[in-house]
DOMI-43271 format. One record per residue (C-alpha): x, y negated, z. Coordinates in steps of 0.05 Angstrom, whole numbers, plus 5000, padded with zeros to 4 digits. Layout:
% DOMI-43271
[[X; Y; Z]]
...
***
This chain:
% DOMI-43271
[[5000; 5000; 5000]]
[[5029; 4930; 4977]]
[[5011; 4878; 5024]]
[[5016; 4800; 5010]]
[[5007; 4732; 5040]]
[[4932; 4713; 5034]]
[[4898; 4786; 5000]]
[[4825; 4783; 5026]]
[[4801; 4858; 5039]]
[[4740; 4882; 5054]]
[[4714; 4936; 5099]]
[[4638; 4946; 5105]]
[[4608; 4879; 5124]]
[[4684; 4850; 5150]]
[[4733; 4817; 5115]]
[[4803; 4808; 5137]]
[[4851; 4753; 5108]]
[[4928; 4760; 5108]]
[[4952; 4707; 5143]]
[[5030; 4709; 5153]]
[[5065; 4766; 5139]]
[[5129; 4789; 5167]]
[[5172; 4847; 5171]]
[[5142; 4884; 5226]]
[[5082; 4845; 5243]]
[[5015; 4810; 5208]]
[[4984; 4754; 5228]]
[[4910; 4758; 5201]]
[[4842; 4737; 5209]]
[[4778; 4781; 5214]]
[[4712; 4744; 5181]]
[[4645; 4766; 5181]]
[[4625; 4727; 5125]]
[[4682; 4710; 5074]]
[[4642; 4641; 5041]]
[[4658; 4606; 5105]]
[[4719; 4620; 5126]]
[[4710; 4619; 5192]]
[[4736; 4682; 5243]]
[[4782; 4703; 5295]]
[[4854; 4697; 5286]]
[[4892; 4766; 5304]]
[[4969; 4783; 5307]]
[[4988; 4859; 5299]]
[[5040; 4902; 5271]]
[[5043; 4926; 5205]]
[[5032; 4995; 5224]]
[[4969; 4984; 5264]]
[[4944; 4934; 5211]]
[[4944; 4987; 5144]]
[[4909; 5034; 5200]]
[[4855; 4978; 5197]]
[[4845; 4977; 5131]]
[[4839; 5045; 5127]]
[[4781; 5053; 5075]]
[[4773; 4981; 5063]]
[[4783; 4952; 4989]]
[[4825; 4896; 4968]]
[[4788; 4838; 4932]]
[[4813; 4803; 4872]]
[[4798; 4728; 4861]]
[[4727; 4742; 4819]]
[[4707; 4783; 4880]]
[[4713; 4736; 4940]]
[[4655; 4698; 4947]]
[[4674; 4623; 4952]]
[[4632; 4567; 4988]]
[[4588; 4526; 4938]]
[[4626; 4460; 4915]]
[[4601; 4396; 4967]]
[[4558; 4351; 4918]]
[[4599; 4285; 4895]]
[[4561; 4231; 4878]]
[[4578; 4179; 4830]]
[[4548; 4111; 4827]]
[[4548; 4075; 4766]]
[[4595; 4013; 4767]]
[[4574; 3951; 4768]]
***
């Protein structure tokens, strides 16, 4: 299993986001709902991070569901 800075995987209704990644540990975040971003930061090693993502699947970009743009509005000039 390659891991990398920032992969998103999935596993059943969680997502988990590579945060940092070093030699012998991983700094990641679990998220219930990957749109918002928001979760619980975690720091664990490497060995007893790929035994959580045991049966999860990594997401490319077209799969991770991204937050809905914030409306700009723009006034005509006067």
């Amino acid at each position: 299993m390659k891991l990398a800075q920032n992969q998103i995987w999935q596993r059943g209704e969680e997502y988990f986001r590579i945060v940092e990644l070093e030699r012998l540990e991983v700094a990641y975040k679990a998220m219930k709902d990957s749109s918002t971003g928001e979760g619980v930061h975690h720091r664990v090693s490497k060995k007893a991070f790929c035994r959580l993502l045991k049966g999860a699947a990594l997401l490319g970009h077209g799969e991770i569901v991204q937050p809905p743009p914030s409306a700009t509005v723009t006034v005509a000039g006067s």
